[in-house]
C-alpha positions in Angstrom: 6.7 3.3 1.4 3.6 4.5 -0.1 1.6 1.5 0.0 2.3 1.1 4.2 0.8 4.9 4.2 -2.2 4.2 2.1 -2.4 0.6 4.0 -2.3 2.2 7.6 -5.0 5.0 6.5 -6.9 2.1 5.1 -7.0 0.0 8.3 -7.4 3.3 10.4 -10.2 4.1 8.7 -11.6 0.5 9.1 -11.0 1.1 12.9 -12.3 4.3 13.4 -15.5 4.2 11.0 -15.9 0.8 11.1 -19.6 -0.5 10.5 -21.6 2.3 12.3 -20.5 4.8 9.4 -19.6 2.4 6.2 -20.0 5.6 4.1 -17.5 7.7 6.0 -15.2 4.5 5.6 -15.9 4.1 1.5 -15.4 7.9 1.0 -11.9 7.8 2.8 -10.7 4.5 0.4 -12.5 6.4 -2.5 -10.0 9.4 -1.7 -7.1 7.6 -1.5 -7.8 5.6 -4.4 -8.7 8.8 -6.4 -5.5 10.9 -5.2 -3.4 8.0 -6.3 -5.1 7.6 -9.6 -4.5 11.9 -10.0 -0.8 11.3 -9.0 -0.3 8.5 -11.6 -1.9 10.7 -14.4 -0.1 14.0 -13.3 3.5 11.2 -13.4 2.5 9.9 -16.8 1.6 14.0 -18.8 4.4 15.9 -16.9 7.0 13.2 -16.0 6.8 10.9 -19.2 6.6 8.2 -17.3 5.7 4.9 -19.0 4.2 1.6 -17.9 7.3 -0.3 -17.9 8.9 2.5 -15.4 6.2 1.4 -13.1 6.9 -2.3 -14.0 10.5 -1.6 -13.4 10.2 -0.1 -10.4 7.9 -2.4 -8.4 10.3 -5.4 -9.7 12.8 -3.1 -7.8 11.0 -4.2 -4.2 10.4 -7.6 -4.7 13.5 -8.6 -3.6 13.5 -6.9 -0.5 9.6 -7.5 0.4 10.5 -11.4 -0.3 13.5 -11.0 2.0 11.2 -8.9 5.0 8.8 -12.0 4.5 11.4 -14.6 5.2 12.7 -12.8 8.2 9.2 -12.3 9.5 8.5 -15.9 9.0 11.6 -17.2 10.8 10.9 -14.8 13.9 7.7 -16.2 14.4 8.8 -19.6 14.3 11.4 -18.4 17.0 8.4 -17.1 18.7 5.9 -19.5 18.6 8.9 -21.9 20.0 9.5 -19.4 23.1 
């Protein structure tokens, strides 16, 4: 869920700054690059997390982003057929 957040601010950005105001656009994916990196730190002091946590958990959605990717490729067939 949080990577379609960061993904849609990304391409936002991209849209609204665009090429007239390329720092503007580099400062926002700076940001969000920074206040992810801050909320993996804080995770890994305070929460004891560890790196095969994260592993773990991202194998969690692979599953299900392999199974949207299927049914995204079959309705475009069915589209592209239409």
């Amino acid at each position: 869920m949080v990577y379609f957040v960061v993904q849609q601010a990304v391409s936002v950005g991209s849209k609204t700054f665009g090429a007239q105001n390329q720092l503007l656009y580099r400062l926002l994916k700076g940001g969000i690059f920074t206040a992810l990196l801050t909320i993996l730190v804080v995770l890994f002091m305070v929460g004891n997390l560890t790196f095969i946590d994260l592993f773990v958990s991202a194998l969690a959605f692979l599953p299900s982003g392999w199974a949207l990717l299927q049914v995204m490729a079959t309705h475009s067939i069915h589209i592209m057929n239409s």
